[in-house]
DRENZAKOL-63246 format. One record per residue: x, y, z of N, C-alpha, C in turn; residue number from 1; residue in one letter. Coordinates in Angstrom, 2 decimals. Layout:
X	Y	Z	X	Y	Z	X	Y	Z	NUM	A;
...
***
This chain:
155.04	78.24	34.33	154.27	77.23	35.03	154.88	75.86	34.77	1	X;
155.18	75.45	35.81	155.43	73.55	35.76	154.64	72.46	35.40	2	X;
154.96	72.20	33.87	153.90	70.92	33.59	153.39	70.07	34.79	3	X;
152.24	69.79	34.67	151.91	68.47	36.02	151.81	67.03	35.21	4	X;
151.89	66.77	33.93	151.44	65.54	33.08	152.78	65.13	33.03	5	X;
154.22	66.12	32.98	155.33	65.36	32.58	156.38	65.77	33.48	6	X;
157.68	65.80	33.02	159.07	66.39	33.62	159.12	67.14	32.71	7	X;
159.35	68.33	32.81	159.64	69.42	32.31	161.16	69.13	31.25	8	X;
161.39	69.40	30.12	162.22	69.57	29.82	163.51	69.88	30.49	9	X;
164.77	69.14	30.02	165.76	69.41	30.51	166.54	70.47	30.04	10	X;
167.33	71.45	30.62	167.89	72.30	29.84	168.98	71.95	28.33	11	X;
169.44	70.87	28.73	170.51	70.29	27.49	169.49	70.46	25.91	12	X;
168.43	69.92	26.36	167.37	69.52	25.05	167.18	70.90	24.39	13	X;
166.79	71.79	25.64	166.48	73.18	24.82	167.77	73.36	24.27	14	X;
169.45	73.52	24.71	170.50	74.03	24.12	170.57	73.61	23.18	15	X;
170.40	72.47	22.94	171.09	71.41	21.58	169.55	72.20	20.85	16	X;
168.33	71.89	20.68	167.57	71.68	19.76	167.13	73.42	18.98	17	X;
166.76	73.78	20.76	166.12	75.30	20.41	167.91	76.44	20.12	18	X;
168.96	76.20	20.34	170.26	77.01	20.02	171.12	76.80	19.10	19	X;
171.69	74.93	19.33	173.04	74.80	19.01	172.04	74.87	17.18	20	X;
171.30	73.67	17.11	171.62	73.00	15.78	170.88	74.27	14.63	21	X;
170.17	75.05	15.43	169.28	76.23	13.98	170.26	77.30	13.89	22	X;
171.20	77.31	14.44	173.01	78.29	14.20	173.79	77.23	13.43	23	X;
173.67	76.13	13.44	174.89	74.56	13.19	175.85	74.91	14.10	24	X;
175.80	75.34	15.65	176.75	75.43	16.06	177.20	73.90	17.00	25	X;
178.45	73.41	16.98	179.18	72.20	17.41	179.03	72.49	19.20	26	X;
179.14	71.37	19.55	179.49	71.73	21.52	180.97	72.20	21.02	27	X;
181.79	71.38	20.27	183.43	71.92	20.48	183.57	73.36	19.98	28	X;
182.47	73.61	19.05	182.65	75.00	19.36	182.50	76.36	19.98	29	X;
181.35	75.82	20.80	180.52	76.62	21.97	181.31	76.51	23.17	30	X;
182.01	75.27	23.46	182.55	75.01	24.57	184.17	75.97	24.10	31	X;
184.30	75.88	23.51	185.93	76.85	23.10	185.44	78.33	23.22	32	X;
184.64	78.83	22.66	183.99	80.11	22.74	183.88	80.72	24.46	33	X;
183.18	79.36	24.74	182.75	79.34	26.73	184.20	79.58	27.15	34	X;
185.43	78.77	26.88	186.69	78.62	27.37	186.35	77.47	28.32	35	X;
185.53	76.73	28.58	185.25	75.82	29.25	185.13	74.05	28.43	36	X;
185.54	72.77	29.45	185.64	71.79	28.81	184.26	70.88	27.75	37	X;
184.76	70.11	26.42	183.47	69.85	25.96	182.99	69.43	26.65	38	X;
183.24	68.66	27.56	182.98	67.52	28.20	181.54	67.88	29.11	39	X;
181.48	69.21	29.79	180.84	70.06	30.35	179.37	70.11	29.57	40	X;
179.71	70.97	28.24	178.31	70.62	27.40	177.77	69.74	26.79	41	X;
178.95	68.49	26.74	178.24	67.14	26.47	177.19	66.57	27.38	42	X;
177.40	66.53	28.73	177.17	66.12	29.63	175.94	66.90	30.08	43	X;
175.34	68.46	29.89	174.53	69.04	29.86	173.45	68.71	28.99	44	X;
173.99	68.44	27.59	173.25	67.95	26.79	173.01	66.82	26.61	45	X;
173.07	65.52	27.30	172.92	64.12	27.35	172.21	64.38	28.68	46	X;
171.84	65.40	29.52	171.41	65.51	30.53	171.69	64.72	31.55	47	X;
173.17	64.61	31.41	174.22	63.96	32.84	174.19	64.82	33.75	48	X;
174.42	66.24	33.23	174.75	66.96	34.29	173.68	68.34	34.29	49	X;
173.55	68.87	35.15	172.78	70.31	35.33	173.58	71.85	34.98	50	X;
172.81	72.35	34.54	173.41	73.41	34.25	173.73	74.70	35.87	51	X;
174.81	74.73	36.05	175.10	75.66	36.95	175.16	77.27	36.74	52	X;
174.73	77.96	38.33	174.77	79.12	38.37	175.78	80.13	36.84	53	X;
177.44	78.96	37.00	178.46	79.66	36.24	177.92	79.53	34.77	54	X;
177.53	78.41	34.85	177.17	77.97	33.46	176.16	78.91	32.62	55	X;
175.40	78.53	33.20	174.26	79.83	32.79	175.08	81.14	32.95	56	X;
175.45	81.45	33.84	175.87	82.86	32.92	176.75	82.71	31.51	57	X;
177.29	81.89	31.58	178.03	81.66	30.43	177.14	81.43	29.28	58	X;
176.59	80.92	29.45	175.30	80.79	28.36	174.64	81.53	28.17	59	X;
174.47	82.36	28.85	173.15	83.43	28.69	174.14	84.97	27.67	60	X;
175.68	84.79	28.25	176.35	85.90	27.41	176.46	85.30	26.12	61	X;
176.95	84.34	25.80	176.78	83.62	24.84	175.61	83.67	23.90	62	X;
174.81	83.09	24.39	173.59	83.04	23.43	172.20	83.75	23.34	63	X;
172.84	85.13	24.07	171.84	86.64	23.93	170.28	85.72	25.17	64	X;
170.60	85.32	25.89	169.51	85.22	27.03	170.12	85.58	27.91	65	X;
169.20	85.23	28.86	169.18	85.43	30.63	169.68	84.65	31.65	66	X;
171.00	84.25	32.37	171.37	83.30	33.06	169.92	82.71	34.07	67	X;
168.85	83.35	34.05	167.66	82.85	34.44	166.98	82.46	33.75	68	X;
166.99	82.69	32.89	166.17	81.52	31.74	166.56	79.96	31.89	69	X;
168.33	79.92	32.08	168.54	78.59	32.12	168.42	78.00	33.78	70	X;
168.63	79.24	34.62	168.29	78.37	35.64	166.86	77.78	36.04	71	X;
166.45	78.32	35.55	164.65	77.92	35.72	164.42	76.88	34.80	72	X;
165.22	76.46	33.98	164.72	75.59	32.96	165.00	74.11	34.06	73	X;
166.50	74.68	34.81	167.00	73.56	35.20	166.33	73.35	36.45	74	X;
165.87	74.29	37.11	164.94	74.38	38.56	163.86	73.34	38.19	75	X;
162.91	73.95	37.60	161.75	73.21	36.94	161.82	71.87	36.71	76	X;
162.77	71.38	36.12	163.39	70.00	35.56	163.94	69.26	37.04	77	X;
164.58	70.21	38.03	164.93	69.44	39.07	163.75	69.17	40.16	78	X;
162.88	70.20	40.24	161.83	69.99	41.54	160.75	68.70	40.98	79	X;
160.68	68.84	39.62	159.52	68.00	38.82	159.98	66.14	39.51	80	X;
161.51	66.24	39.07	162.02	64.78	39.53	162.19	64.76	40.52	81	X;
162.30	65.34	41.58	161.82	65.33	43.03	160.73	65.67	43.60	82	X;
159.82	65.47	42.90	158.66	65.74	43.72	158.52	64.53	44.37	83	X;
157.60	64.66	45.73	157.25	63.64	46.81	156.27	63.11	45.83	84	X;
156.09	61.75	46.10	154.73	61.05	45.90	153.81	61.47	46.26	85	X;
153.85	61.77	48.01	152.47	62.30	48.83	153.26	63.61	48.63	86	X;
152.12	64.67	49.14	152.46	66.02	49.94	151.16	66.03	50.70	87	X;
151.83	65.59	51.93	150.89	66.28	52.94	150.75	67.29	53.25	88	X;
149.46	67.89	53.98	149.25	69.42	54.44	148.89	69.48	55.66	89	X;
149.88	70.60	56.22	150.58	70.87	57.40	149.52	71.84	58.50	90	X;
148.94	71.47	59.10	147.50	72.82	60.01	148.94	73.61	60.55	91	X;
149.00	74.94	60.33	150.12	75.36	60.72	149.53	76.46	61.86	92	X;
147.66	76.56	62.26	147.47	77.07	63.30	146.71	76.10	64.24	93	X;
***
């Protein structure tokens, strides 16, 4: 369920807080493991950037989840900051 009081967590926050740091694992070393640039999980985790389809799978082999776990983290986090101000409702008969 999608908080309605806030923005949902970003996925970076869960990687870094709920993964990297209760392993002590580094981005330079997750990102070498991934074969992919730090720059990638920096940027995930400063919540510059979103986590992608590829990504999440990469993450999810990585760190024993579900490439849907992270996409929903990031879904959630994206519809929350786009939500309309209004939503009108549509008589659709």
């Amino acid at each position: 369920m999608i908080p309605t009081n806030r923005i949902p967590t970003h996925p970076g926050v869960i990687l870094l807080e709920e993964f990297l740091e209760p392993i002590n694992l580094t981005q330079v070393a997750l990102a070498t493991h991934l074969n992919i640039p730090v720059q990638r999980i920096n940027e995930i985790i400063r919540g510059k950037r979103g986590v992608t389809p590829d990504t999440a799978w990469l993450l999810a082999q990585a760190l024993n989840t579900t490439p849907e776990f992270w996409m929903n983290l990031q879904t959630n986090h994206d519809l929350a900051l786009n939500k309309p101000k209004e939503i009108k409702a549509i008589a659709l008969i």
